[in-house]
N, C-alpha and C positions, 0 to 999 in steps of 0.2 A: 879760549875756553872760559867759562866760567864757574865758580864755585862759590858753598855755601860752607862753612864751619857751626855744626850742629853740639849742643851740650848733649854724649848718650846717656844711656839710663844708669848710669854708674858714677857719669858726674867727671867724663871725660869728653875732650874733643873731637870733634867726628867729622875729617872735611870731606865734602861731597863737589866730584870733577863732571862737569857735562857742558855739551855743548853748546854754543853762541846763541841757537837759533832756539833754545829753548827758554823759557822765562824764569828768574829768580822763587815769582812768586808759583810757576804752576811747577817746580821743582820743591818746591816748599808744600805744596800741597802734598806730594806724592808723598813725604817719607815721614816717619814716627815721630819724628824728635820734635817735643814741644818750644825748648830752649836754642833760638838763632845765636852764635855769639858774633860772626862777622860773615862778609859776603862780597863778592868782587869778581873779577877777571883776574883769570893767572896766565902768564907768556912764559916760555923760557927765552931767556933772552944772554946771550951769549954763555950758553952753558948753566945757568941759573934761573931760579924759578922767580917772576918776580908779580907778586901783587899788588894790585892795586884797583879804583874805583868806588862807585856807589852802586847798593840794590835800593833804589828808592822806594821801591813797594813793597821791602823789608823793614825799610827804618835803619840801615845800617850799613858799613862802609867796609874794605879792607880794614883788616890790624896791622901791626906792625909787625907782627911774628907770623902772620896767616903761610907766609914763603917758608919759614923755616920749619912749622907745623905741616903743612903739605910735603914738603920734601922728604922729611923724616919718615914718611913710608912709603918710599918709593926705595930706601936703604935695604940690607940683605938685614935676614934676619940672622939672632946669635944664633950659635950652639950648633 
């Protein structure tokens, strides 16, 4: 799969998961957020999520935190 991490209108992270066969940049077209902060492929890979690569026709790479930013909402919510 591949994903984008969007700055949203609030001035928070916002990752966006879709699939292989689609492109960085016409996934980038489709949705609101003017601010990319990173972009890559995510695997799970033995139980964990793990990023990595380049969107070149974003200008921008994996983060280092993009896996633990992604996974964090895949968590139950409180309360």
């Amino acid at each position: 799969m591949k994903y984008i991490i969007f700055e949203d209108f609030s001035g928070r992270p916002c990752p966006f998961i879709f699939p292989d066969k689609i492109r960085h940049e016409e996934m980038r077209e489709q949705l609101p957020y003017s601010v990319v902060i990173s972009a890559g492929y995510v695997d799970m890979i033995g139980g964990r999520l793990v990023c990595h690569g380049v969107a070149k026709e974003l200008g921008t790479q994996a983060g280092p935190d993009d896996a633990t930013m992604i996974a964090a909402n895949f968590e139950p919510a409180e309360g």
